[in-house]
C-alpha positions as CSV (number, residue, x, y, z in Angstrom):
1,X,-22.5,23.0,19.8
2,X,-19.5,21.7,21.7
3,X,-21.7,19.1,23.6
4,X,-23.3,18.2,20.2
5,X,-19.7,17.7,19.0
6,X,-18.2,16.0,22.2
7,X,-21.2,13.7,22.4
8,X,-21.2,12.5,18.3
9,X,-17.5,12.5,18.0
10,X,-17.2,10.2,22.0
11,X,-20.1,7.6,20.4
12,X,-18.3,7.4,17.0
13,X,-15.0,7.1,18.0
14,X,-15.3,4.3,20.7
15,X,-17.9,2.5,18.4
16,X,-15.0,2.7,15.4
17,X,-12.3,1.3,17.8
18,X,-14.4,-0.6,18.8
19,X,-14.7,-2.2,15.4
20,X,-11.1,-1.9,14.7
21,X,-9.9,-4.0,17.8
22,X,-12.6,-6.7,16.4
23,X,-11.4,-6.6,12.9
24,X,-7.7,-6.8,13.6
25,X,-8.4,-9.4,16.0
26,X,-10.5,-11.5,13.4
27,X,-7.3,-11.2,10.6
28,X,-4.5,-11.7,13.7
29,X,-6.1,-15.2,14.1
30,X,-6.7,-15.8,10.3
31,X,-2.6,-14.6,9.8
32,X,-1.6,-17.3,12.4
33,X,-3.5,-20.2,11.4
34,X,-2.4,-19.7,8.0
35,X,0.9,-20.1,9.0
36,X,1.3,-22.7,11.6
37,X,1.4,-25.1,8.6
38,X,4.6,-23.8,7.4
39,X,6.2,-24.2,11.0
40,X,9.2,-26.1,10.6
41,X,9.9,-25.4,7.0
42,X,12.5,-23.1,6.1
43,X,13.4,-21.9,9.7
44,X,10.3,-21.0,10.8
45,X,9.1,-21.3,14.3
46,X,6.0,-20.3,16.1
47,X,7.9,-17.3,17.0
48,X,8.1,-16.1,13.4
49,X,4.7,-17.0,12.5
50,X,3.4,-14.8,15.7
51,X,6.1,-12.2,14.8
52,X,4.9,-11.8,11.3
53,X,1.2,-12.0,12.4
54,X,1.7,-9.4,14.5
55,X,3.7,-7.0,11.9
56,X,0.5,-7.7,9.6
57,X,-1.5,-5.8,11.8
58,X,-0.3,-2.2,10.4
59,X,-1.5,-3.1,7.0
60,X,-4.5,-4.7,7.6
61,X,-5.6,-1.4,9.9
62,X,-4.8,0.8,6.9
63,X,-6.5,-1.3,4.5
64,X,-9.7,-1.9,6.9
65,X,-10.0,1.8,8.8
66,X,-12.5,3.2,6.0
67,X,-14.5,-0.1,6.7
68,X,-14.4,0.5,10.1
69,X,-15.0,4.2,10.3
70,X,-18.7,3.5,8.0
71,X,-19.3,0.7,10.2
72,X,-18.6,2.3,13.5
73,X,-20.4,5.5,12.3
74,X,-23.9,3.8,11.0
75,X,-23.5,1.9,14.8
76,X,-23.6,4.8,16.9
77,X,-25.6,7.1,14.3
78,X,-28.2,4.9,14.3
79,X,-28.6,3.6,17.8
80,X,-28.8,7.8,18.4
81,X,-31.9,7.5,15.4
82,X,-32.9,4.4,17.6
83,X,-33.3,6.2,20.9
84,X,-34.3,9.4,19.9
85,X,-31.6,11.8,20.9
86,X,-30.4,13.0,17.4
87,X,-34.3,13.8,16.6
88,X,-33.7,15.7,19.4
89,X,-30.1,17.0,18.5
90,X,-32.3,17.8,15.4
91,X,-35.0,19.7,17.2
92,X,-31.7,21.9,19.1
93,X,-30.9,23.2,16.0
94,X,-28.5,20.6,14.5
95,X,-29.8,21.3,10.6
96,X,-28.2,18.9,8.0
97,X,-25.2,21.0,6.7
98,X,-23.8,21.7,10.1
99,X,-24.4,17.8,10.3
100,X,-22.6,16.8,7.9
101,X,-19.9,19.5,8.1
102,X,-19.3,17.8,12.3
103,X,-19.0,14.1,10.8
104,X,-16.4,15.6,7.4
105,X,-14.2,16.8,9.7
106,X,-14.2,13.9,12.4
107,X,-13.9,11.9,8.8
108,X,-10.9,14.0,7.8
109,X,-9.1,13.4,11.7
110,X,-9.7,9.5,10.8
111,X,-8.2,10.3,7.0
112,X,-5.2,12.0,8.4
113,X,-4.7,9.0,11.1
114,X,-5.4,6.0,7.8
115,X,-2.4,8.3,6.3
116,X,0.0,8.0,8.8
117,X,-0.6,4.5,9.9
118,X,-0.4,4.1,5.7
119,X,2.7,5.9,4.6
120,X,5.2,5.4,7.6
121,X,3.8,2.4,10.4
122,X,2.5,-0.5,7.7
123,X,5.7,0.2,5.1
124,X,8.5,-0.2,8.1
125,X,6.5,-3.5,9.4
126,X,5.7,-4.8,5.8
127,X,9.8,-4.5,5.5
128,X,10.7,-5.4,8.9
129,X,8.5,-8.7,8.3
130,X,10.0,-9.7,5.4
131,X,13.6,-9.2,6.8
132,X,11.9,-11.2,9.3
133,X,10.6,-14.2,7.1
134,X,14.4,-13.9,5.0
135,X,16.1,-14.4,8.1
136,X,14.5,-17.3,9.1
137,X,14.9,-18.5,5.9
138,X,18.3,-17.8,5.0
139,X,17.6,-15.4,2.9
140,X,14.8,-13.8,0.1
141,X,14.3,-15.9,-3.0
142,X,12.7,-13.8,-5.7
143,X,10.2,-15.6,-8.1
144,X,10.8,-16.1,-11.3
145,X,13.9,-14.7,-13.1
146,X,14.2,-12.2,-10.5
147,X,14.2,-8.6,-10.1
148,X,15.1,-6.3,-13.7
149,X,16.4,-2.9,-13.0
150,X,18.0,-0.4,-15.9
151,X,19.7,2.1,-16.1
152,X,21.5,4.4,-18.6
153,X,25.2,5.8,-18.4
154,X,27.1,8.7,-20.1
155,X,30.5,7.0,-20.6
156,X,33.6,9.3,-22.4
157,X,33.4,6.3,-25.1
158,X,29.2,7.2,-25.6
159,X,26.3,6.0,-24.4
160,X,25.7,2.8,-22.3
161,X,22.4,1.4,-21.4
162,X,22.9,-0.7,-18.6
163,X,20.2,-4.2,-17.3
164,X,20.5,-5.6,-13.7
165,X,19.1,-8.9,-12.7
166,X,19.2,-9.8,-9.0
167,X,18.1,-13.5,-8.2
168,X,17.5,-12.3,-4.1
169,X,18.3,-11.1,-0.8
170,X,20.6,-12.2,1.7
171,X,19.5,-12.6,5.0
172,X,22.1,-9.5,6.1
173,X,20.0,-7.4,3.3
174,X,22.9,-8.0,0.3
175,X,22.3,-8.4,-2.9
176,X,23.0,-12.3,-4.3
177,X,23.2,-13.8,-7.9
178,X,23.6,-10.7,-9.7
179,X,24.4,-10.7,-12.8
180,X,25.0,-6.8,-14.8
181,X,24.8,-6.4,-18.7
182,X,26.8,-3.2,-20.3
183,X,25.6,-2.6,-23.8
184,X,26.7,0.7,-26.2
185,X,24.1,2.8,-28.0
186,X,23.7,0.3,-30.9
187,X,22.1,-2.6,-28.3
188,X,25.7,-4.4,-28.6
189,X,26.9,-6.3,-25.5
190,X,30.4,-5.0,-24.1
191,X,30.5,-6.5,-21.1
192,X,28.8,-8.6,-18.7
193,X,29.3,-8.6,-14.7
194,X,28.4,-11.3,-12.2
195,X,28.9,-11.6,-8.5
196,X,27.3,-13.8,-5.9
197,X,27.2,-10.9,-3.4
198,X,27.0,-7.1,-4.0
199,X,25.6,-4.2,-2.2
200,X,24.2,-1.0,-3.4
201,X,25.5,3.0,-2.1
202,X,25.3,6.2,-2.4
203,X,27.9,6.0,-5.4
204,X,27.6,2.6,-6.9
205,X,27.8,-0.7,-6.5
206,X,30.0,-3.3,-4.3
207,X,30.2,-6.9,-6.1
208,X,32.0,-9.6,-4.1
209,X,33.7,-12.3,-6.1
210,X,33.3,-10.4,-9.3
211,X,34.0,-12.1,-12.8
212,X,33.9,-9.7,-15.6
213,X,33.4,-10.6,-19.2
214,X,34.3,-7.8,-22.1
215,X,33.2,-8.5,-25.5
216,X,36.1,-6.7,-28.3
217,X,34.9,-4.6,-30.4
218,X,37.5,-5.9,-33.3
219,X,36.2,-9.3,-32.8
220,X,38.8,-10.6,-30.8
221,X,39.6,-12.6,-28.0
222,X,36.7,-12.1,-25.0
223,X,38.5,-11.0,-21.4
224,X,37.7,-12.2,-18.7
225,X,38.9,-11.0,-15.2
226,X,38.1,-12.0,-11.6
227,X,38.4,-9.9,-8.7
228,X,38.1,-10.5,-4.8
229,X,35.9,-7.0,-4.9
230,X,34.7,-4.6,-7.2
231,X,33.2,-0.8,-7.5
232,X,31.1,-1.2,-10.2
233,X,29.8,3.2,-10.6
234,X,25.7,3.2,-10.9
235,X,23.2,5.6,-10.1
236,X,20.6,2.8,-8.9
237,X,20.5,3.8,-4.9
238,X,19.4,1.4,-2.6
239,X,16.5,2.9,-2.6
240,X,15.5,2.2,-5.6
241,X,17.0,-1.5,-5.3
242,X,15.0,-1.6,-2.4
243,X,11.7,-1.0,-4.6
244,X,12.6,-3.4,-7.0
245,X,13.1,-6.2,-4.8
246,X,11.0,-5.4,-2.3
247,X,7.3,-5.7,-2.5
248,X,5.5,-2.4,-2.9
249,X,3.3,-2.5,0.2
250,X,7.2,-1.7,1.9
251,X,7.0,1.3,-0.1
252,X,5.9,4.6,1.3
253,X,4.0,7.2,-1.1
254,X,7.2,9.2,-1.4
255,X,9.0,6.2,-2.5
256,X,6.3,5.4,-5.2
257,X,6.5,8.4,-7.0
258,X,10.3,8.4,-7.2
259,X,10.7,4.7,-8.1
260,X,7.6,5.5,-10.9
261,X,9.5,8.8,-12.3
262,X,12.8,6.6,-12.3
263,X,10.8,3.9,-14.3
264,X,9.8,6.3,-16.7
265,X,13.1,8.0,-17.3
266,X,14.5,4.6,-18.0
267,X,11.6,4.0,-20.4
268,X,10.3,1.3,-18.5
269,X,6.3,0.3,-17.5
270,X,5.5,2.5,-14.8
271,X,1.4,2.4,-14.9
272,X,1.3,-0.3,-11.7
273,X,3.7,2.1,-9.5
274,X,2.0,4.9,-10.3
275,X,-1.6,3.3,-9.8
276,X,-0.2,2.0,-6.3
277,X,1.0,5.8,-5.8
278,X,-2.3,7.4,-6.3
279,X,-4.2,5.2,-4.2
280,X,-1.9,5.2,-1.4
281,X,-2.6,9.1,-2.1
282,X,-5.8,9.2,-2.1
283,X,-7.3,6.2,0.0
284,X,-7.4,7.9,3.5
285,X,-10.1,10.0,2.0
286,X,-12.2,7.1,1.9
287,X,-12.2,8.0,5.5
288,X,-14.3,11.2,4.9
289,X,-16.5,9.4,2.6
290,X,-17.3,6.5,4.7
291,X,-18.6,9.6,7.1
292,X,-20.7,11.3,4.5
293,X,-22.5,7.5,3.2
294,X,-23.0,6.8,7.4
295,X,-25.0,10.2,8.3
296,X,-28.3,9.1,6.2
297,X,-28.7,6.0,8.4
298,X,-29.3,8.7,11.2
299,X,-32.2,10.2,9.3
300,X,-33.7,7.0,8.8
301,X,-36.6,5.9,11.1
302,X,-36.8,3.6,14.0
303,X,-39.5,1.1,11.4
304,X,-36.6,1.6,8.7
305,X,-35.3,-1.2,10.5
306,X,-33.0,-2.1,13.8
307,X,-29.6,-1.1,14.7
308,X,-28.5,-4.9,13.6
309,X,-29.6,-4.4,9.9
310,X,-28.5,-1.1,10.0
311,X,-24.9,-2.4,10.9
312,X,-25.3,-5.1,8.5
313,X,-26.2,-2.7,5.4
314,X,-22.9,-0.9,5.9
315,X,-20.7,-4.1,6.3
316,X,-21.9,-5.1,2.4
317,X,-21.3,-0.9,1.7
318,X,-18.0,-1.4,2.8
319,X,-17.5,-4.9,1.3
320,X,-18.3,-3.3,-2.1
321,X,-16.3,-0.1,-1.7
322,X,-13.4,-2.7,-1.3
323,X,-14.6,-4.9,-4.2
324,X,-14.6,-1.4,-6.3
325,X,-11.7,-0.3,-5.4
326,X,-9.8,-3.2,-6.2
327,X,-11.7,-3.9,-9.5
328,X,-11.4,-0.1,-10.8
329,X,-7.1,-0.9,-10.3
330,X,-7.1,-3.8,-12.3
331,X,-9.0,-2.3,-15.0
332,X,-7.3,0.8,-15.0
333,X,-4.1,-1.1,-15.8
334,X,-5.9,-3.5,-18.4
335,X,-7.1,-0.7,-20.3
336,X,-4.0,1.4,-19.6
337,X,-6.3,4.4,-18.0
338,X,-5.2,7.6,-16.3
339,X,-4.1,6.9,-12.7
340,X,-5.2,9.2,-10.5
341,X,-9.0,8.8,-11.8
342,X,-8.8,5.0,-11.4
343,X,-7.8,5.3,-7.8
344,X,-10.6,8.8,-7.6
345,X,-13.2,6.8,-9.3
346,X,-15.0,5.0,-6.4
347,X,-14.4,7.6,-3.4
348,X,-16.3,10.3,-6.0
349,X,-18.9,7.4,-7.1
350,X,-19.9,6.8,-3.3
351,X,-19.8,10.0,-2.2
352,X,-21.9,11.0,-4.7
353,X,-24.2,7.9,-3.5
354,X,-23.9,9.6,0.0
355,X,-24.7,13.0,-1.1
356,X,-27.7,12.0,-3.1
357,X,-29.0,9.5,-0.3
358,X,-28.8,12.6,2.0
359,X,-30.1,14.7,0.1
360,X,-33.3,12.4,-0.7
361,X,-33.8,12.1,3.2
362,X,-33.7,15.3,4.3
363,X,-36.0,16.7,1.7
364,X,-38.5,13.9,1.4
365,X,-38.1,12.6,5.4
């Protein structure tokens, strides 16, 4: 069984890196020529647009190693079918459930690797290229209004429930244009905050060039105070001021769920984090499934078609396992579904597929 095992595993993993290389190659060139357009404009040079090409490459491997695990697999599976050596395998004693038991666990070694590459390489480059495309630019310009964070307080005078706006990033990381509002338990505004700079700690808040406007609760005159710097107390850490500013590719699945549970404690919309959460969660074990939906091509016949069609059968598999996957997300947040069986829904759909597809072959081929 160990030659069985060497020989499968050596054929599917070169055959999936294979793929890989060719896939991240395809979206390198793709990322590059999207950008030399922008060369010139806002500090960027060919250096930045190769830079940030290259610190794509995390992501795209996370996003595309399922797609290139079924690919890779149907390859070498069927070019085995093709030349008769797993009908042979067969004849040794390789019976379907040991089968399929050999290509779940080389699926759940390509599942653990999709994780890693997932939840700690593409969320330090996705962060590290946006630093990258802020410095070049001077700094990170959030759309619209900007970024919303809230908070609330326990103050010895009651209750405060505190919003943050921050218009964008500095190209040192700081905080610029932010602007606080302070309002007591009855929604009235007591005082508003505004700096040009700030920076987040562990204990609070740094605002540079500070002006501070506090609204009398007698109806009297409103005072306003300026100063060089000020420690404004907060329990929004930087990382959650990194979560709000930042897109949440940068995030990793720890991250999520703490910046989702802060949303929620804050009474805030939390259904997109959490949908982002449980997919980060649960996508490497697309991995395994891709594995399970590749073995029937094996059991198919030589006349079933060539190694070419084969190939291109699972391509349009994995093109609608993405297309799924990416439709069931922005439905589960239309119709404000259950997270975590949005994000389960297409994995259990095609493994199902797999598991009946199998089972049809083996019984009736």
């Amino acid at each position: 069984m160990k030659t069985v095992r060497r020989l499968l595993y050596r054929d599917i993993v070169s055959s999936v890196t294979f793929v890989g290389i060719a896939f991240l190659s395809l979206f390198f060139f793709i990322d590059l020529v999207d950008q030399l357009d922008s060369i010139g404009q806002r500090g960027r040079t060919l250096g930045v647009a190769v830079t940030t090409a290259l610190l794509a490459l995390p992501g795209h491997l996370y996003e595309l190693l399922p797609i290139a695990v079924l690919i890779g697999a149907i390859y070498a599976l069927s070019r085995l079918a093709q030349n008769s050596e797993f009908t042979i395998l067969r004849t040794g004693g390789l019976g379907p459930r040991r089968a399929l038991l050999l290509l779940a666990a080389l699926g759940a070694a390509f599942a653990a690797l999709t994780f890693v590459v997932g939840d700690v390489v593409a969320p330090a480059s996705e962060r590290q290229m946006v630093l990258v495309k802020a410095k070049a630019a001077g700094g990170l310009r959030l759309s619209g209004p900007g970024a919303w964070l809230k908070e609330r307080q326990d103050t010895p005078q009651g209750p405060r429930s505190v919003s943050v706006n921050v218009g964008g990033l500095s190209a040192d990381g700081t905080m610029r244009d932010v602007r606080i509002f302070v309002f007591d338990a009855e929604g009235r505004l007591l005082q508003r905050l505004s700096a040009p700079r700030a920076e987040a700690g562990p204990s609070g808040w740094r605002l540079e060039d500070a002006e501070s406007l506090r609204w009398p609760a007698d109806d009297g005159a409103v005072a306003v105070e300026r100063q060089a710097t000020l420690d404004w107390p907060s329990g929004l850490d930087q990382a959650v001021v990194a979560a709000a500013l930042l897109p949440a590719e940068t995030m990793t699945t720890l991250e999520l769920w703490r910046y989702s549970r802060h949303l929620e404690s804050q009474d805030q919309a939390a259904q997109r984090y959490e949908l982002q959460f449980w997919k980060r969660a649960l996508y490497p074990m697309a991995c395994v499934v891709m594995m399970a939906l590749a073995l029937p091509f094996a059991y198919l016949s030589a006349r079933a078609g060539g190694v070419s069609l084969k190939v291109f059968g699972g391509i349009m598999l994995g093109i609608s396992f993405v297309l799924l996957n990416n439709i069931a997300g922005h439905i589960g947040v239309l119709a404000d579904m259950t997270p975590w069986m949005v994000s389960a829904a297409p994995g259990l759909f095609y493994l199902l597929l797999s598991l009946a597809a199998f089972a049809w072959l083996v019984r009736y081929r």
